[in-house]
Phi, psi and omega in degrees: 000137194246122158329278187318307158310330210264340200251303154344297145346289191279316182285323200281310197293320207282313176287341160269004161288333164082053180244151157283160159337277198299342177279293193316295125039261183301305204275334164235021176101341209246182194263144165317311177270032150283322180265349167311287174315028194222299165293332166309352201049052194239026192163181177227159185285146161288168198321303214293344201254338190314323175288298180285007170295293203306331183281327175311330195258334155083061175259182168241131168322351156277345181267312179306323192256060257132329204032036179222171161264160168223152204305301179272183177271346203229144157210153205266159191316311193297308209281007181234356131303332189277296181328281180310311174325310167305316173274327171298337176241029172259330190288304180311306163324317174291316187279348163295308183271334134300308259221316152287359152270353154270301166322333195297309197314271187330286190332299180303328189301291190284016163236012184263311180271359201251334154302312228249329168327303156348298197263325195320318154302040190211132147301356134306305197272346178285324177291296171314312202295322210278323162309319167281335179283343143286331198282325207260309203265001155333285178313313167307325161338276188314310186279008186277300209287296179311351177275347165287339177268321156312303196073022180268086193298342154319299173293315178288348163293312199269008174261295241271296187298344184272335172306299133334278162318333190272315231263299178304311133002287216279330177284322163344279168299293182303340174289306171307308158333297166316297195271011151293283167326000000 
């Protein structure tokens, strides 16, 4: 299934529904630039939303994952195995493509924390420390807030892991801090 078809689709169906971005939205729990990203072909919805897209657009999930309509009422066996299959490795990609983003995430992080140790008796290093640990916890901000806008537990694992790193920052200084005093 091509993200551009898949997104094409979904704005032709959603407008002969006579809906907006934002009524459509609305109708799944999700932000107007969720399903914007979506026609744009710059994603796929997740999986869990995939049933009420279809009902909102009043498609059948075979239809939806097909991006077409279809000419009849029966569908064959293949063509709803062929569907699911589809959507089963659209999923498989995606959780993939988490999962190098969080290591990715970890990585930086604990080579982040593992420099700034280094460094840490220096007033250099108290300044880096302190700049990144607002820089992680912006970004936790950040990802709290989208996690409210998504309904994405994914933005809330990586504000909880950017948090960490801010608490391991803070543990860092205060150990230098200490063993000054």
């Amino acid at each position: 299934m091509d993200t551009k078809e898949f997104g094409s689709f979904i704005a032709e169906q959603r407008k002969a529904a006579g809906m907006t971005q934002k009524e459509l939205a609305e109708k799944l729990n999700v932000t107007d630039k969720a399903v914007s990203r979506w026609e744009n072909g710059h994603g796929y919805p997740d999986i869990e939303t995939l049933d009420a897209l279809s009902s909102a657009l009043d498609l059948s999930l075979l239809e939806l994952m097909h991006s077409k309509k279809n000419e009849s009422d029966s569908v064959t066996v293949e063509e709803a195995s062929k569907a699911v299959s589809e959507t089963i490795q659209m999923n498989i990609g995606d959780r993939r493509r988490e999962r190098k983003s969080t290591v990715a995430i970890l990585a930086v992080s604990l080579l982040i924390v593992l420099v700034l140790s280094l460094f840490k008796g220096t007033p250099a290093g108290w300044i880096v420390a302190a700049v990144i640990g607002v820089l992680y916890l912006t970004g936790a901000v950040m990802m709290i807030v989208d996690f409210k806008n998504y309904r994405s537990l994914k933005h809330l694992f990586y504000a909880v892991l950017m948090i960490i790193v801010v608490i391991a920052i803070l543990f860092l200084l205060l150990a230098v801090n200490v063993a000054i005093a």
